[in-house]
C-alpha positions in Angstrom: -55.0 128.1 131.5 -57.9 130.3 131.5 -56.2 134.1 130.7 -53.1 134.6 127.9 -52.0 135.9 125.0 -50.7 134.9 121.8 -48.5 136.9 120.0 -47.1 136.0 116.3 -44.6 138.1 115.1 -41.8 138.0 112.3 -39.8 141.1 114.2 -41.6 144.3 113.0 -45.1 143.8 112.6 -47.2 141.5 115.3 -50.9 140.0 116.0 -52.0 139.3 119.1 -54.9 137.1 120.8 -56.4 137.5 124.3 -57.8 134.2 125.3 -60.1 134.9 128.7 -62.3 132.3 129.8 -63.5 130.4 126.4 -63.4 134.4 124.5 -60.7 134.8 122.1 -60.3 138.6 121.1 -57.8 139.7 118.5 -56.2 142.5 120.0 -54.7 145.9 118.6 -51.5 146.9 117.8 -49.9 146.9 121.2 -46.7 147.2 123.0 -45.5 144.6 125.6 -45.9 146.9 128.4 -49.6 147.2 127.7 -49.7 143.5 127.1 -48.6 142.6 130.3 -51.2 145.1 132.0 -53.9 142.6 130.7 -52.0 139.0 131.9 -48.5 138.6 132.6 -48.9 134.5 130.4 -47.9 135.9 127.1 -46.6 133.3 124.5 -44.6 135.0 121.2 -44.4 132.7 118.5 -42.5 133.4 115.1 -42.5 131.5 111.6 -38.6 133.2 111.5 -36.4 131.6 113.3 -34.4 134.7 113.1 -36.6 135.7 115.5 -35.4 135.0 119.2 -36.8 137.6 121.6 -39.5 140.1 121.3 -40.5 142.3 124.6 -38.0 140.6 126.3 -39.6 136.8 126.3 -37.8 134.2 124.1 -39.9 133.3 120.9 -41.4 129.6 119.9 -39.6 129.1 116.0 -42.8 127.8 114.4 -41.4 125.4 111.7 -44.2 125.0 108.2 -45.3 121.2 109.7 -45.8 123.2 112.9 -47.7 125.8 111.3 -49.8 122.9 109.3 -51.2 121.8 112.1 -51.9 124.7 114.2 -53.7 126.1 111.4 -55.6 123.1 110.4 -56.4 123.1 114.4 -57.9 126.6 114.2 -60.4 125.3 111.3 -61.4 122.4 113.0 -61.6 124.8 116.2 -64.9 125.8 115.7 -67.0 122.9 114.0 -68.1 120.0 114.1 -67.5 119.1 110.4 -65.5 115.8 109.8 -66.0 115.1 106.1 -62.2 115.5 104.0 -61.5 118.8 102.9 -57.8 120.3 101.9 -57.1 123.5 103.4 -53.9 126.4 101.5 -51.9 127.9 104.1 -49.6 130.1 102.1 -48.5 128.0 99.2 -48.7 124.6 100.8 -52.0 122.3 100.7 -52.8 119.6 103.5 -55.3 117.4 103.1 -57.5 116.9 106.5 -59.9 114.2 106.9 -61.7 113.5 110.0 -60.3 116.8 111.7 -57.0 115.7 110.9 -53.8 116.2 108.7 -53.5 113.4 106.4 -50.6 112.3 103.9 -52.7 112.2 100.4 -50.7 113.3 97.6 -52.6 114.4 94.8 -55.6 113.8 96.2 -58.8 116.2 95.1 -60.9 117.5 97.7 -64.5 119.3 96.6 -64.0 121.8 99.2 -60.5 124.0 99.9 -60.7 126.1 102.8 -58.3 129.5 102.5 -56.8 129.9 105.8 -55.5 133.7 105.1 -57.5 136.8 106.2 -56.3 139.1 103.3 -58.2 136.8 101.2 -61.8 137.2 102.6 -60.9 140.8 102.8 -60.5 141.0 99.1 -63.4 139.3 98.3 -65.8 141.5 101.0 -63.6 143.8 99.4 -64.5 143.3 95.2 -66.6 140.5 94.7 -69.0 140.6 98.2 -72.0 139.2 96.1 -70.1 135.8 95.6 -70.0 135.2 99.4 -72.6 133.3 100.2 -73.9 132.0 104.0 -71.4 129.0 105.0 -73.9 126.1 104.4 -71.2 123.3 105.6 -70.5 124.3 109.1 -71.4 127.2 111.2 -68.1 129.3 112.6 -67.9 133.3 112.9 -63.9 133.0 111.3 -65.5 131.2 108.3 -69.0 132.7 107.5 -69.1 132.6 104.0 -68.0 130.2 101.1 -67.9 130.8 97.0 -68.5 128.3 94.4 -65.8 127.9 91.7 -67.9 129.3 89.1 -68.1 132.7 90.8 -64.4 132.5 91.3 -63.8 132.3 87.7 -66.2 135.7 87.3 -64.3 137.7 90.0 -61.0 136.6 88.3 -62.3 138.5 85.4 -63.1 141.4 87.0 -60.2 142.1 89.5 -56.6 140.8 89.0 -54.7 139.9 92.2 -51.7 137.1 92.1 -53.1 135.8 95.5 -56.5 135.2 93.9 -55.0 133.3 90.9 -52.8 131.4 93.3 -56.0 130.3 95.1 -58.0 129.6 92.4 -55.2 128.0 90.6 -55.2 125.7 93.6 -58.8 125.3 94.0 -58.9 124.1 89.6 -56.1 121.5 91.0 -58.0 119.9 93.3 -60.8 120.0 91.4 -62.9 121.9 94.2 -66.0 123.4 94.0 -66.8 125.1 97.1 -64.1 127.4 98.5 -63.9 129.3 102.0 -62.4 131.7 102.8 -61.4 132.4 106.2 -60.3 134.8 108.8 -58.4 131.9 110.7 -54.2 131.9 111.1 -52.2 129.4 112.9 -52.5 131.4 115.8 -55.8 130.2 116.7 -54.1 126.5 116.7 -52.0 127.7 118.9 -54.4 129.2 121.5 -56.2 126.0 121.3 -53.1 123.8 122.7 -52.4 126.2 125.9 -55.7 126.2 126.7 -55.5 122.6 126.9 -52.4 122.5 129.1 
């Protein structure tokens, strides 16, 4: 399919992605009317299962194994990087090794890739001068990585519960590299109906 959009949405708030030939665009605030004025393929996916219409269209229930591995998907996306890494989606770690999801519990993983946006926000945010150039892979959602040693600084200087929850994380895997991402499970998503 070469032109549709992705919508994720838990009722009241949504996101939404155009895909259009290769170009995926994140797309304002919009309403379903001016949705359909830019394709009439438009896929609404929720992680509620509450959840069952939105704009009229019946919603996908996105279940937390679903959500694994469309978001793992989205990292992998854009690279060509193949070496094990563990990635945090919410509060749940996977383990992916050879771009895929693999069973390794309590395994450690040097690198642990954030897959939340609010995250790399705070850090351009607070703590910009930890961010340095992604050295592992090259992908405009994950531009930057920090090394554990600047995350222990910027959890001195700025408290946030989601920054202790990652870098909790990252001490528990013993990872020294993490990145921080603007990717979702959304981009997993557009990934599979463009392959259909």
């Amino acid at each position: 399919m070469n032109k549709f959009i992705v919508v994720e949405t838990d009722g009241a708030h949504t996101k939404s992605f155009l895909y259009d030939e290769g170009a995926i665009n994140a797309l304002p605030p919009l309403s379903f009317d001016e949705l359909k004025i830019q394709t009439p393929n438009i896929f609404v996916f929720s992680k509620d299962p509450t959840v069952t219409e939105w704009g009229g269209l019946g919603v996908t229930t996105v279940t937390p194994a679903e959500e694994a591995v469309y978001t793992v998907a989205g990292v992998v996306y854009g690279s060509a990087f193949a070496k094990p890494f563990a990635v945090l989606i919410g509060d749940e770690v996977v383990h992916v090794d050879n771009r895929q999801i693999v069973a390794k519990p309590g395994a450690k993983s040097e690198i642990l890739v954030v897959a939340d946006a609010e995250f790399l926000a705070e850090y351009s945010a607070h703590c910009k001068e930890f961010l340095e150039h992604n050295r592992f892979y090259a992908d405009e959602l994950q531009p930057y990585f920090i090394r554990m040693e600047n995350m222990l600084k910027a959890e001195e200087r700025f408290q946030s519960l989601w920054h202790t929850r990652v870098l909790v994380t990252a001490q528990s895997l013993c990872a020294k590299y993490i990145i921080p991402t603007k990717i979702d499970m959304c981009l997993g998503i557009i990934n599979t109906i463009k392959n259909r």
